[in-house]
N, C-alpha and C positions, 0 to 999 in steps of 0.2 A: 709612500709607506711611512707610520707615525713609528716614532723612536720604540715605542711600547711592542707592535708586531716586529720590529726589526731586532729588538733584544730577544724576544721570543723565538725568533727563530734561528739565531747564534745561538742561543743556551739547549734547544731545543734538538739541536745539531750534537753541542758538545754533551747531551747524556744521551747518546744515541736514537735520536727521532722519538724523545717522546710525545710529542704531537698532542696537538689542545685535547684531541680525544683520552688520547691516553695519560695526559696530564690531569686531568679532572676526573679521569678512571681512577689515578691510583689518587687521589684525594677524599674522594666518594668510597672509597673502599676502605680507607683509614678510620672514617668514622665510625667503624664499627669495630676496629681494633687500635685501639689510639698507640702509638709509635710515641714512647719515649727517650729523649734523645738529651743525654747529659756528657760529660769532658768525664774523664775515668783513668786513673793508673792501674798496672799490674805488680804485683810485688818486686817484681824486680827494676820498678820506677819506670817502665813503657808508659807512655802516654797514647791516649786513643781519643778518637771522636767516636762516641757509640749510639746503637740506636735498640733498645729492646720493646718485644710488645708486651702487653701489662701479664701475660700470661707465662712469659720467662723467655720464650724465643727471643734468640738473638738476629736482628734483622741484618748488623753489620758493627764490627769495631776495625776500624780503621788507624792505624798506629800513623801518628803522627810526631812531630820533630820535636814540640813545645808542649807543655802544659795549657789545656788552654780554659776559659772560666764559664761564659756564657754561652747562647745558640741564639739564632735569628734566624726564620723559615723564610723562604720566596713565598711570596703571597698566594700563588698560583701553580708552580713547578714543584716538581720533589727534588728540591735541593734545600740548602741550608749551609751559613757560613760559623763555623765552631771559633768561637774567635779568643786569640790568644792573650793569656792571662798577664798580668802587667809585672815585668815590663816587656814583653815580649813584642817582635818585629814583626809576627808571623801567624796569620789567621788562613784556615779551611776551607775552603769551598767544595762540599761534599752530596752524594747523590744520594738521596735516603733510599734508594731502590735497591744499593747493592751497595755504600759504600764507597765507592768509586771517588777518589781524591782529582777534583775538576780543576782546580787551581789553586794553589800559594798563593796567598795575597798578603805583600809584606806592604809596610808601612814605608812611608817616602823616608828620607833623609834627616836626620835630626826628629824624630817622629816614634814614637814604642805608643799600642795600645794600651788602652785599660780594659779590657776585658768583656766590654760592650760595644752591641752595634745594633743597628736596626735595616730592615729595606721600608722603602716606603709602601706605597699600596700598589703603585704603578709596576712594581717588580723592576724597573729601574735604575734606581739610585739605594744606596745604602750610605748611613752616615754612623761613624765611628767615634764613642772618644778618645783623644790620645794626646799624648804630654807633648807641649815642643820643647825638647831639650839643649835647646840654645841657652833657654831661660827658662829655667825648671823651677815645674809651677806652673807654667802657664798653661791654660787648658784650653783643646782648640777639638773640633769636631772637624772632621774631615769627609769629604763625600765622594765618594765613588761611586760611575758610572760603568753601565756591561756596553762594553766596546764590543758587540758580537757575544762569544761566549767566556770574556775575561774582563773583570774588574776592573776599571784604570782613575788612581787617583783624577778630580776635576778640580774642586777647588775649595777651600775650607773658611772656617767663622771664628771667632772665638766660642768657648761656653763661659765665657766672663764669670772665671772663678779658676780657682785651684782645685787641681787634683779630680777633674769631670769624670764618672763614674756609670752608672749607667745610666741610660737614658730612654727615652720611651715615646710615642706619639699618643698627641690629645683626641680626642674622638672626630676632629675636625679636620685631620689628617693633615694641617698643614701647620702646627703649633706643635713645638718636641718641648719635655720637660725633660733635665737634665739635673741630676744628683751630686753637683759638686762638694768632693767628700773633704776638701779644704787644707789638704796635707799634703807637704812638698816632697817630690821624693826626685833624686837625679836619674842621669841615663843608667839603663842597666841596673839599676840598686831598687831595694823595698823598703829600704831605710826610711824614717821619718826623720824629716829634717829642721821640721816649723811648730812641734807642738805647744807650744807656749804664743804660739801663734799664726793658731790657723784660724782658716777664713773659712766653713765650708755657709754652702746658700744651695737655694731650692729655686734652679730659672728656667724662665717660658721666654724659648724661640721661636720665631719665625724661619721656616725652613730656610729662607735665603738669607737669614747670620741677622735678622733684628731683635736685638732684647726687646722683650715684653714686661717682666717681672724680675724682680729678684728680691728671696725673704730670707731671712735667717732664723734661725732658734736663739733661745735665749744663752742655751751652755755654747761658749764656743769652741770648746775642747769634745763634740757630739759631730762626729763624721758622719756626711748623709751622703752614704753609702748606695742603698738599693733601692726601688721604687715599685707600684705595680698602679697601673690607671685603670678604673671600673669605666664599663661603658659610658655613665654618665659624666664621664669626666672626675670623677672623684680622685685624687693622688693621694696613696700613703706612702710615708719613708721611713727607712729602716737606720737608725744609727749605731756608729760602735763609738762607743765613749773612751776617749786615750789619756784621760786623767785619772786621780789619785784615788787608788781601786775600794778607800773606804766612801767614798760621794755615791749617794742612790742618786741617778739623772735620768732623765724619761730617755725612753729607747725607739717611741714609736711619735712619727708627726702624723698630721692627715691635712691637708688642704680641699676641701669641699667644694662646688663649683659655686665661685660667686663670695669664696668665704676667702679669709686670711689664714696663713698656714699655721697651725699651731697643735700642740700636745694632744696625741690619741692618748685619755686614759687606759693606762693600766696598772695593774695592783701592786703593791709594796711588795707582795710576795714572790710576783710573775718577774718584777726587775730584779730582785734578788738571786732569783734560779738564772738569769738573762747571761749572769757573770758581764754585765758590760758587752755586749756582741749580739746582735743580728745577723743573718744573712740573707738564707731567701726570703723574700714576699711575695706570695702569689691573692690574685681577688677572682673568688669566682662569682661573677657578674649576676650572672643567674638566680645563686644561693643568695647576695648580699653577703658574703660571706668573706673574709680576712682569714689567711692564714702567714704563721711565717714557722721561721727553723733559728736555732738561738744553741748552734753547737758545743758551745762553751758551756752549757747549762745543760746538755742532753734534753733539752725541752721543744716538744714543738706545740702550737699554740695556735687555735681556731675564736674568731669573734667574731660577730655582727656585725656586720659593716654599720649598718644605720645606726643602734643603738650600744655600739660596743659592750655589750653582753657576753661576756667570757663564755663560752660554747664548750672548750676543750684542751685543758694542759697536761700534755701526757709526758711521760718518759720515754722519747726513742735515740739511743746510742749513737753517740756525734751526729746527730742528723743534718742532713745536708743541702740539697734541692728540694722543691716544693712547686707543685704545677697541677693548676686544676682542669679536671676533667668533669664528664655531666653531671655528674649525682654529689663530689666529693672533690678529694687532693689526693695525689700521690706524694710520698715523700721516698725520696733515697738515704742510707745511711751508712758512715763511713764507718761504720764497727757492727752492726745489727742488721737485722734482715729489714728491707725496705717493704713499705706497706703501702697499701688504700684504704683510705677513710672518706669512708661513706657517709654527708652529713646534710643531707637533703632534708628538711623538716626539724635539724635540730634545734634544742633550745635547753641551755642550761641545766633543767632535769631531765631531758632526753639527750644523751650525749652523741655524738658521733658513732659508728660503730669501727673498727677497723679489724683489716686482712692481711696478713704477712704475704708478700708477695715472693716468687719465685725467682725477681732475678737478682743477679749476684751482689753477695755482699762485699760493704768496704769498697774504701779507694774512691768514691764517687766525689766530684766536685761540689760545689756551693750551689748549683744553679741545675736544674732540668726545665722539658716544655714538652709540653704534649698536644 
């Protein structure tokens, strides 16, 4: 029996015999209502892992102990790990079918996530980044394996950098690029510790802890925060700038395959609504299409991937996650009602169109997927 059917049918057990049939049932049946799945509070500060379809049904909110920032799908199964926001000890393991909290998965000892994780393709392993707070600062990916149907730390690499953020796999499945956002922060705290000198870089691992690469930008006060990979391998980053709020500093990089990582144009104007802050980046492959969310700015912002062509800079109220779907992006919004924009064939004087969506406003975190 290969490792791959034997986690299969642990995990397959622990959400009640979903069975390769019925696992590829309920996946085949998604794509026709795609499941939005982003981290959400309630007014009275409840934290959830939620899952809505684009039509406003609620598929399942699931109240959980932590705050938490990102999502990571199983490749194959209806599950999904909500993983908790930094500096937290304590990430989700959840059944998109109903919700169903499958396991806590806390972080080892001396150990707090940042807020990302991946599975690989095998459904398998997942690899996390997270601070070792012996020596804080140091940024290390850690990987877990499904022992049956529970996570169990295996063994970890560095991300050779401060403060590793999210992270993502290359089109080759076996090369991760990681968003070391270069700022020191200790256990427990969100404090910045080092801005006068941070380090953050842009590096390509090899799944078994070998540096490939490592770049930088030129501002070193520019956190490279978030990422998103086009199928062809393309990488853009997302930065937040933590210096002196009169500096305009480019906010978006792009690394191209084959190219050197450097400055995605955008406009004097676009960095000035930016207010200094990124968030989500989502690429929809497909379209060629860039989009991100820039909350501080109430801006969010559609381009071209090929020829960075500004497509679309709209107003939507704190807006928050951003995850493409076939035709467009959804975006969620932590004050306004969350929308889809439909941008298939757009172009500069054809602009996107967009649809105020039905499900709930506010409180949504930085990140969705669908």
């Amino acid at each position: 029996m290969t490792v791959s059917r034997r986690t299969f049918l642990g995990l397959s057990g622990a959400i009640a015999g979903a069975g390769m049939i019925g696992g590829w049932a309920f996946w085949q049946q998604r794509q026709h209502r795609p499941l939005i799945l982003s981290a959400r509070n309630d007014q009275s500060g409840q934290h959830y892992a939620a899952g809505f379809y684009l039509d406003g049904r609620c598929a399942f909110q699931t109240p959980v102990a932590t705050r938490c920032h990102d999502i990571t799908r199983h490749p194959f199964l209806p599950i999904a790990l909500f993983v908790g926001r930094r500096p937290s000890t304590e990430s989700y393991l959840i059944d998109l079918r109903d919700g169903r909290l499958l396991q806590t998965l806390r972080s080892q000892t001396n150990r707090h996530f940042y807020g990302h994780a991946i599975f690989d393709a095998s459904g398998d392993w997942l690899f996390s980044t997270e601070n070792d707070t012996r020596y804080p600062g140091k940024g290390v990916i850690s990987a877990y394996r499904f022992d049956g149907a529970q996570l169990l730390p295996h063994h970890e690499f560095p991300s050779y950098g401060i403060g590793p953020h999210q992270l993502a796999w290359m089109p080759d499945g076996n090369t991760i690029v990681v968003a070391n956002g270069g700022i020191r922060t200790e256990a427990d705290s969100r404090k910045e510790m080092n801005l006068n000198a941070m380090e953050p870089s842009l590096v390509l691992v090899s799944r078994d802890g070998r540096l490939l690469s490592k770049e930088t930008l030129p501002e070193q006060q520019s956190s490279i925060r978030h990422l998103n990979v086009a199928a062809d391998g393309t990488i853009v980053t997302g930065q937040q700038f933590m210096g002196d709020a009169y500096k305009e500093v480019p906010l978006l990089a792009i690394k191209r395959p084959h190219q050197p990582f450097t400055t995605f144009p955008v406009s004097h104007r676009a960095l000035s609504e930016m207010r200094h802050y990124t968030a989500s980046i989502s690429i929809n492959s497909e379209l060629r299409q860039l989009a991100i969310t820039a909350p501080r700015g109430n801006r969010f912002y559609i381009w071209n991937l090929n020829n960075a062509e500004l497509l679309l800079d709209v107003n939507v109220p704190d807006c928050a996650g951003v995850g493409a779907v076939k035709n467009g992006f959804v975006v969620t919004s932590g004050q306004g009602k969350c929308r889809l924009f439909t941008s298939i064939g757009a172009t500069a004087e054809h602009q996107p169109t967009s649809k105020a969506l039905t499900l709930p406003a506010g409180l949504w975190d930085n990140h969705l997927i669908c």
